[in-house]
C-alpha positions as CSV (number, residue, x, y, z in Angstrom):
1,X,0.0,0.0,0.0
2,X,1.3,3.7,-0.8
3,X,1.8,5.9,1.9
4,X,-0.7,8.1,-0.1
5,X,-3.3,5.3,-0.1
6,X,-3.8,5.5,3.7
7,X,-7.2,6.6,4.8
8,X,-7.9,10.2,6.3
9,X,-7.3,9.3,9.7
10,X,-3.8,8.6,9.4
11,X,-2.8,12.3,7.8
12,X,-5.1,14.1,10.6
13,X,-3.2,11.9,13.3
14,X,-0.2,13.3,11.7
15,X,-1.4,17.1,12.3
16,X,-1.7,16.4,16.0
17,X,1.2,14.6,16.5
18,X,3.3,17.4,14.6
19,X,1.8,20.0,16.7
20,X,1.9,18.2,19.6
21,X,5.1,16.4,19.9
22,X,7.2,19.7,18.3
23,X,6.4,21.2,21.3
24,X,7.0,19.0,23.7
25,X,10.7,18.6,22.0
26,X,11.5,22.6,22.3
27,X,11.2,22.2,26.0
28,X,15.0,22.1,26.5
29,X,15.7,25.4,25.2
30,X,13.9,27.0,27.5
31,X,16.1,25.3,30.8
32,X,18.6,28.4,30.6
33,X,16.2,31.3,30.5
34,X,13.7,29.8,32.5
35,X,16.3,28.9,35.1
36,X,17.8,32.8,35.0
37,X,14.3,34.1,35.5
38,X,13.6,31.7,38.3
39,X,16.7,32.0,40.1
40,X,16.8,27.9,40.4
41,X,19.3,25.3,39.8
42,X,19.2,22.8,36.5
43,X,17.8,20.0,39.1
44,X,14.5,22.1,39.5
45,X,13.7,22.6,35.8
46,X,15.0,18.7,35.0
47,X,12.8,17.8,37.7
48,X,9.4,19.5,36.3
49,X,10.1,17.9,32.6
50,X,10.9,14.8,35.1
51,X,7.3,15.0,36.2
52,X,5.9,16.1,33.0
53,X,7.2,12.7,31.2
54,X,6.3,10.6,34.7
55,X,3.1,11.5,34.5
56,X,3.0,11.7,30.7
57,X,3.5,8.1,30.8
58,X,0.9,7.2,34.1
59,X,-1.8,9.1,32.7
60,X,-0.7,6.6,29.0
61,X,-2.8,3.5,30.1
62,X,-5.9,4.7,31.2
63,X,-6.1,7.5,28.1
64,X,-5.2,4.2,26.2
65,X,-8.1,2.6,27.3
66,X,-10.5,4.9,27.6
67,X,-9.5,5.4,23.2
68,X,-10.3,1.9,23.0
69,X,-13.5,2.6,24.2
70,X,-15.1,5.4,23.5
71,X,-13.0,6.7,20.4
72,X,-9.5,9.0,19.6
73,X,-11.5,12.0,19.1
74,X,-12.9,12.7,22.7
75,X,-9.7,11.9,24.1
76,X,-7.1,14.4,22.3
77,X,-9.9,17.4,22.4
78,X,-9.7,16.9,26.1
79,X,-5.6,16.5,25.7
80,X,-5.8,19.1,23.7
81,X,-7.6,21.5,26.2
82,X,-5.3,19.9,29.2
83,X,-2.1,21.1,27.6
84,X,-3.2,24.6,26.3
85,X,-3.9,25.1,30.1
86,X,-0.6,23.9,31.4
87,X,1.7,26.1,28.6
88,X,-0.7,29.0,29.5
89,X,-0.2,28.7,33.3
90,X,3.2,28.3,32.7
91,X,4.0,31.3,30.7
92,X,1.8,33.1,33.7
93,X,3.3,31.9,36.9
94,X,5.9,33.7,38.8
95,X,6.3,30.9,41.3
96,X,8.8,28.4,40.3
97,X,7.1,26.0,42.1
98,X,4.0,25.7,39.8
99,X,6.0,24.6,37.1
100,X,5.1,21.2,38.8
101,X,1.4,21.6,38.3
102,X,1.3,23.5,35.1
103,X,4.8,22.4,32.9
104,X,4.9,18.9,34.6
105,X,1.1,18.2,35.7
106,X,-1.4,19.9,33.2
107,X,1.2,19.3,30.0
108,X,1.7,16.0,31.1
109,X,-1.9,15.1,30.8
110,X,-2.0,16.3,27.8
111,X,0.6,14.9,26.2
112,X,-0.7,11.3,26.9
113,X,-3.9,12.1,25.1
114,X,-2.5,13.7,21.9
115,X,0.6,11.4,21.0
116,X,1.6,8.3,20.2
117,X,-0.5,6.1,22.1
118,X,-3.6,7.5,20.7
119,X,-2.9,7.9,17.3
120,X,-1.1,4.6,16.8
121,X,-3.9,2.7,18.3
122,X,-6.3,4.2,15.8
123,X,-4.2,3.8,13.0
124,X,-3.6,-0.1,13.7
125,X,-7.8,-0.3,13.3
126,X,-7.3,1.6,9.7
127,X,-4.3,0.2,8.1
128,X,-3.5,-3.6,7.6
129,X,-1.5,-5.6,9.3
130,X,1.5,-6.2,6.7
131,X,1.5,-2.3,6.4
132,X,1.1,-1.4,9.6
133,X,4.5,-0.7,10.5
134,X,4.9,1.2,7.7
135,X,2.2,3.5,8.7
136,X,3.5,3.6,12.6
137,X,6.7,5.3,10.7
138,X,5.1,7.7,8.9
139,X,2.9,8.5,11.8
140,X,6.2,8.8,14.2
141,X,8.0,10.7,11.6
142,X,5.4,13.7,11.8
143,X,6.1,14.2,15.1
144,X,10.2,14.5,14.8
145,X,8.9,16.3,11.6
146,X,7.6,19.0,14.3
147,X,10.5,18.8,16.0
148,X,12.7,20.5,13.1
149,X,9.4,23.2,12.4
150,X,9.4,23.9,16.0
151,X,12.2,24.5,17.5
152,X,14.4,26.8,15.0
153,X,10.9,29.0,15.5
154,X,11.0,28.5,19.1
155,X,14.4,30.2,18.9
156,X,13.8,32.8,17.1
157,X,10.8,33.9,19.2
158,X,12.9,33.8,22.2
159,X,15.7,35.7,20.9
160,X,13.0,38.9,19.8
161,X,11.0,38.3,22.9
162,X,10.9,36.1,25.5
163,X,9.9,32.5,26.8
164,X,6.3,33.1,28.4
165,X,5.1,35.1,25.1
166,X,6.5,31.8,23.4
167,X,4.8,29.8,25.8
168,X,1.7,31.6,25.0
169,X,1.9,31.3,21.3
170,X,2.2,27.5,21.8
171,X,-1.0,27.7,24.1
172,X,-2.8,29.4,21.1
173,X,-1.5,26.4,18.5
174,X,-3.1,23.5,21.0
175,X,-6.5,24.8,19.3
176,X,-5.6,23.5,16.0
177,X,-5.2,20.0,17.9
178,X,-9.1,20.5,19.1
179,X,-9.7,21.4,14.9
180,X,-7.7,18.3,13.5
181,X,-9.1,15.6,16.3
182,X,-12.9,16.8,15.5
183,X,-12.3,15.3,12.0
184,X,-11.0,12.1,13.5
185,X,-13.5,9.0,13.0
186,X,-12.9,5.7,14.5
187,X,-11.9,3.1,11.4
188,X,-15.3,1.4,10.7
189,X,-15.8,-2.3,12.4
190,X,-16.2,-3.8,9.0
191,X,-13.1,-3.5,8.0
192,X,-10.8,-6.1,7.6
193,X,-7.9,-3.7,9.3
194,X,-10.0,-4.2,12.3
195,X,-11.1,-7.3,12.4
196,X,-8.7,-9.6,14.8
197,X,-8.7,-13.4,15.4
198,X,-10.7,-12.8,18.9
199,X,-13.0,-10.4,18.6
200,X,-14.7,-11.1,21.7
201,X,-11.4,-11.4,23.9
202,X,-11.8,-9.0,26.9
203,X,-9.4,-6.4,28.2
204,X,-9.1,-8.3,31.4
205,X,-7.7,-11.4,29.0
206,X,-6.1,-9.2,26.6
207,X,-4.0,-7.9,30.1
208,X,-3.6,-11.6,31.3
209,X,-2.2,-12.4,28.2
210,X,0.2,-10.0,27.5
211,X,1.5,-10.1,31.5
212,X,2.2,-13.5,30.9
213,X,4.1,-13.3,27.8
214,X,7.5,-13.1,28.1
215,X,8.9,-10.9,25.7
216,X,6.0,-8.2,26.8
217,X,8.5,-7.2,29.6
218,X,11.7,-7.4,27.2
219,X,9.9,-5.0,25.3
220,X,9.3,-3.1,28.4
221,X,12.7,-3.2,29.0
222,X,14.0,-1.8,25.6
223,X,11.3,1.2,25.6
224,X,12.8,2.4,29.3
225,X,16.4,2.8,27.6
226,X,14.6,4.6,24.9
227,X,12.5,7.2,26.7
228,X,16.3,7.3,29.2
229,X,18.4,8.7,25.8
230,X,15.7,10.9,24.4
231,X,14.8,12.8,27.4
232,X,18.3,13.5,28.8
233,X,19.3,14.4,25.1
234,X,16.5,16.7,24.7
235,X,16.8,18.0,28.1
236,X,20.0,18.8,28.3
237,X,21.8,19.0,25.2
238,X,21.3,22.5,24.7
239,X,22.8,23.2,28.3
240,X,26.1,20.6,27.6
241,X,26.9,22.1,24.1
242,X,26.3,25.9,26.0
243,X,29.1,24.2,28.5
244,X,31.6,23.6,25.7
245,X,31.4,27.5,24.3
246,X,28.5,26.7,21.6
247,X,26.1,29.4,21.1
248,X,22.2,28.6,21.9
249,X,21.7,28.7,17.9
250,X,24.3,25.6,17.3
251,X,22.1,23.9,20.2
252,X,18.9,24.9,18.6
253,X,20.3,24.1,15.0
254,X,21.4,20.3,16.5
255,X,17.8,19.7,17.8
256,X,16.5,20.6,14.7
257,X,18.8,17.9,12.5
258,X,17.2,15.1,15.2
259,X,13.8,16.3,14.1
260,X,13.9,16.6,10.4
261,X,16.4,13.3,10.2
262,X,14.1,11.3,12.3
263,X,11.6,12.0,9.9
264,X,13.7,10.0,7.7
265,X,14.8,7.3,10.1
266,X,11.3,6.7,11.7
267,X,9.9,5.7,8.4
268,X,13.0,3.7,7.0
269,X,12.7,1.8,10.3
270,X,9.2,0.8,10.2
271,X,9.7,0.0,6.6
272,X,12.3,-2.1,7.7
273,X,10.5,-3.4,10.2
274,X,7.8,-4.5,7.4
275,X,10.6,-6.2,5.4
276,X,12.6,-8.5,8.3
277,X,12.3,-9.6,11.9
278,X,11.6,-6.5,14.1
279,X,13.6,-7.8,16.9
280,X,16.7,-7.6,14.6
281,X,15.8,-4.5,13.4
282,X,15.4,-3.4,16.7
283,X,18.9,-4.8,17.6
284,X,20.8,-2.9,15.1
285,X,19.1,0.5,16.0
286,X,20.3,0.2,19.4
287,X,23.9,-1.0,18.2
288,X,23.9,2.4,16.4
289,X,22.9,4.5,19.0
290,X,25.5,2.8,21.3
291,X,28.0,3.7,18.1
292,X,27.0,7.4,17.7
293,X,26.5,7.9,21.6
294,X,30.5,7.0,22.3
295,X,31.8,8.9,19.3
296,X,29.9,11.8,20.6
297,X,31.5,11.6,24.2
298,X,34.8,10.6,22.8
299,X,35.4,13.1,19.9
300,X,35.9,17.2,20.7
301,X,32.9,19.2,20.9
302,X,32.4,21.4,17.7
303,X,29.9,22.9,15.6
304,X,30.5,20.3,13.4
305,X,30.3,17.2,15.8
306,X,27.4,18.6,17.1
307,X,25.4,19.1,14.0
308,X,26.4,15.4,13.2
309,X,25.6,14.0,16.3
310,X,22.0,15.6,16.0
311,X,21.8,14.1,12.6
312,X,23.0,10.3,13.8
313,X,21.1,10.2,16.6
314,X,18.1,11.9,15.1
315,X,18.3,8.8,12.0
316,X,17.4,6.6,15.3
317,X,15.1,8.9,17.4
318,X,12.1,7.6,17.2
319,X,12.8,4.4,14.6
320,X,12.0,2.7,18.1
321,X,8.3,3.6,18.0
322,X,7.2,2.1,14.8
323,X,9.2,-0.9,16.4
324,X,7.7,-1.4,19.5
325,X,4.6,-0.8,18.6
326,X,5.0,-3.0,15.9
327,X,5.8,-5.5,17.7
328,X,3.4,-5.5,20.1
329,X,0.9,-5.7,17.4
330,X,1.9,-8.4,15.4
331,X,1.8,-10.3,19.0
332,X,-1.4,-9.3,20.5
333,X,-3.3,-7.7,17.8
334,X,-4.7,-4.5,16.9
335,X,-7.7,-4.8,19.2
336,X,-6.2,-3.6,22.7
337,X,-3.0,-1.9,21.0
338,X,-4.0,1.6,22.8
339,X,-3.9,-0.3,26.2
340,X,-1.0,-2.8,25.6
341,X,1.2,-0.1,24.0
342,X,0.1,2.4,26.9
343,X,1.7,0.5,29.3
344,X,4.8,0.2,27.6
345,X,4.7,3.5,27.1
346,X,4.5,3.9,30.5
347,X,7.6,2.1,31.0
348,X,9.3,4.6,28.5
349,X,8.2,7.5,30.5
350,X,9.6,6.1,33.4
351,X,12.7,6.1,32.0
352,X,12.4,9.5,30.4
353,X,11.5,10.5,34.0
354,X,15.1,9.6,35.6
355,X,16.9,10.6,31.6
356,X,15.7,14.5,32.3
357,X,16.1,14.5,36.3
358,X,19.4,12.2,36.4
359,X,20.8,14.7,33.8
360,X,20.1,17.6,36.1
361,X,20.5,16.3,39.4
362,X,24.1,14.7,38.3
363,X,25.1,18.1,36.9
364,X,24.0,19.8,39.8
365,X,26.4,17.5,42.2
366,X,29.7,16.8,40.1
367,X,29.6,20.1,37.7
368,X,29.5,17.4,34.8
369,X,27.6,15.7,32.2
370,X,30.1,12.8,31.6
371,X,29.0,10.1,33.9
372,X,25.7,10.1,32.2
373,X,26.7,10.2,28.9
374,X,28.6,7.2,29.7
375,X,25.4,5.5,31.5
376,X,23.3,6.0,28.4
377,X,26.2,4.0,26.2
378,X,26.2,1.1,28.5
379,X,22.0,1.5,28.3
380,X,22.0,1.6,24.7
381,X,23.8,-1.8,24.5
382,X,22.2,-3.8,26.9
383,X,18.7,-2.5,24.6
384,X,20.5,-4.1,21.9
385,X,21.0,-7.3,23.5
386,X,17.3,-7.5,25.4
387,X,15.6,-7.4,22.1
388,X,17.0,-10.8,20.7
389,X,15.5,-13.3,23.0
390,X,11.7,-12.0,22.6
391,X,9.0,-14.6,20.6
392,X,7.6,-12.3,17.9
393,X,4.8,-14.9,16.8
394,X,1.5,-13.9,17.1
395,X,0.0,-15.8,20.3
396,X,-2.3,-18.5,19.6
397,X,-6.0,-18.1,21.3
398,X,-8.8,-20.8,21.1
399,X,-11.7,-19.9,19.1
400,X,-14.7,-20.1,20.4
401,X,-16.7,-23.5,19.8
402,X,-20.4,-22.8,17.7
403,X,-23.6,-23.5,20.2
């Protein structure tokens, strides 16, 4: 199927993710001026986005399910609304300390309704199965694609003015996320996209099943290390390359190579992932982040070695998500995908959770990035090696017997 064969769903999924996630990505150029205004230390700003992706990630389950049953639409307007209120709150607040209801709680909440989770879960209903990492990938890719529009903008708006007019501006863009989900129909229950093996498998059994299944947790497993890397990188890149003497613009240029070459790399992963074993696929992404990570740490610090680094490590961003979510489809089914891949999202969020506060709180004590750099290499290839020992075939469920 051609990626402009896919039904309407999967390009207004696209709109929300782009909006969505391209914020969510800028976040880490706004730790130095946000930290100036504050008077605070690194810790307290890592420690809000901390929250944010903590509870970005517990709110992912429950969001997940309630897609599954009552549609995506409902759920990202409300998203939608939830995170217009926490960028607005935070470009109002004087009080460092409700960063932690408005940046952390509020965006949070609304992250877990407009991304990933959401949109995936009703694109595996629309798409079929032997495309369907295909489409994850071009689904992911709109949200690194965001990334690159974003963030250079994001600059440039702080530069002539400052972050909470920024802030505000990105309060004003959630609306177009209310526009884009109100066009959003569920895929219809007649199609053969939808239609799995066990239609009348609970969520109660759909949860047994997956909790017993043994690569579910490797899975798990692999997505922490992944939410780990991005969030620290995001995070805190900006503030490690302003360490080494590069100006905020090479920070802000670097973050915008991970954005526009993950567009690339998430779709030439789940492509990938269409063509050969996922696991193997997923194997060899994390062998190249491990690669990429220790030239990075190992090389001098340039203009240069920083634009390239954004551009390695953006070809394997996001290549996870198609992946993962992949895989946990082509085990379970599209059925409970929102719910199964919710938790597993989770799992990622808790990782991204101690990725942006580790990075912070570790600076903070030794005056140093360096020991975490170094814990995201070791991470990267123990991801690499968790990946290999998961059963990809789809599990086998008794069909019901005719009365």
């Amino acid at each position: 199927m051609s990626i402009f064969r896919f039904p309407p769903l999967v390009w207004l999924g696209i709109g929300v993710l782009i909006i969505s996630l391209g914020i969510r990505q800028s976040f880490g150029i706004f730790l130095s001026p946000m930290v100036m205004d504050f008077g605070t230390g690194r810790e307290f700003f890592s420690f809000a986005i901390a929250l944010q992706n903590l509870l970005f990630g517990v709110f992912q389950p429950f969001v997940g399910m309630a897609a599954d049953r009552f549609g995506p639409s409902r759920i990202i307007v409300a998203g939608s609304i939830a995170y217009g209120s926490g960028l607005l709150l935070t470009a109002l607040t004087t009080q460092p300390d409700w960063l932690y209801i408005s940046l952390g709680g509020l965006v949070g909440l609304g992250l877990s309704a407009t991304s990933y989770v959401i949109i995936l879960g009703a694109v595996a209903r629309a798409v079929p199965a032997e495309h369907a990492a295909k489409a994850f990938g071009l689904t992911t890719a709109a949200g690194s694609f965001g990334m690159f529009a974003v963030i250079p903008g994001a600059q440039a708006m702080l530069t002539h003015f400052d972050w909470r007019v920024t802030m505000e501006l990105f309060a004003v863009a959630c609306t177009l996320m209310v526009a884009f989900a109100s066009f959003i129909k569920p895929a219809s229950a007649k199609s053969s996209a939808t239609r799995d093996v066990q239609d009348n498998q609970t969520l109660k059994q759909a949860l047994s099943e997956a909790f017993r299944h043994r690569g579910y947790w490797f899975i798990h497993a692999g997505f922490f290390v992944c939410g780990f890397h991005v969030m620290f990188i995001a995070t805190h890149l900006p503030s490690y390359l302003a360490d080494k003497g590069l100006t905020a613009q090479v920070a802000a240029l670097a973050l915008a190579y991970v954005g526009i070459f993950n567009i690339f790399g998430s779709y030439f992963w789940g492509l990938m992932g269409d063509h050969f074993d996922k696991r193997y696929v997923m194997t060899t992404l994390y062998l190249v982040r491990t690669v990429v990570i220790t030239g990075f740490v190992t090389l001098p610090v340039t203009d240069a070695t920083a634009s390239l680094f954004g551009a390695a490590i953006g070809f394997c961003w996001l290549g996870t998500v198609p992946l993962t979510s992949g895989l946990v489809r082509q085990i379970f089914g599209a059925r409970y995908l929102s719910t199964l891949y919710g938790l597993v999202f989770f799992t990622h969020q808790v990782g991204s959770f101690l990725g942006a506060w580790a990075g912070g709180r570790i600076y903070d004590h030794y005056g140093t990035y360096e020991p975490i750099w170094w814990s995201t290499i070791v991470l990267a290839f123990a991801a690499a090696l968790l990946h290999l020992p998961i059963d990809a075939r789809p599990v086998v469920r008794l069909q019901p017997q005719p009365a």
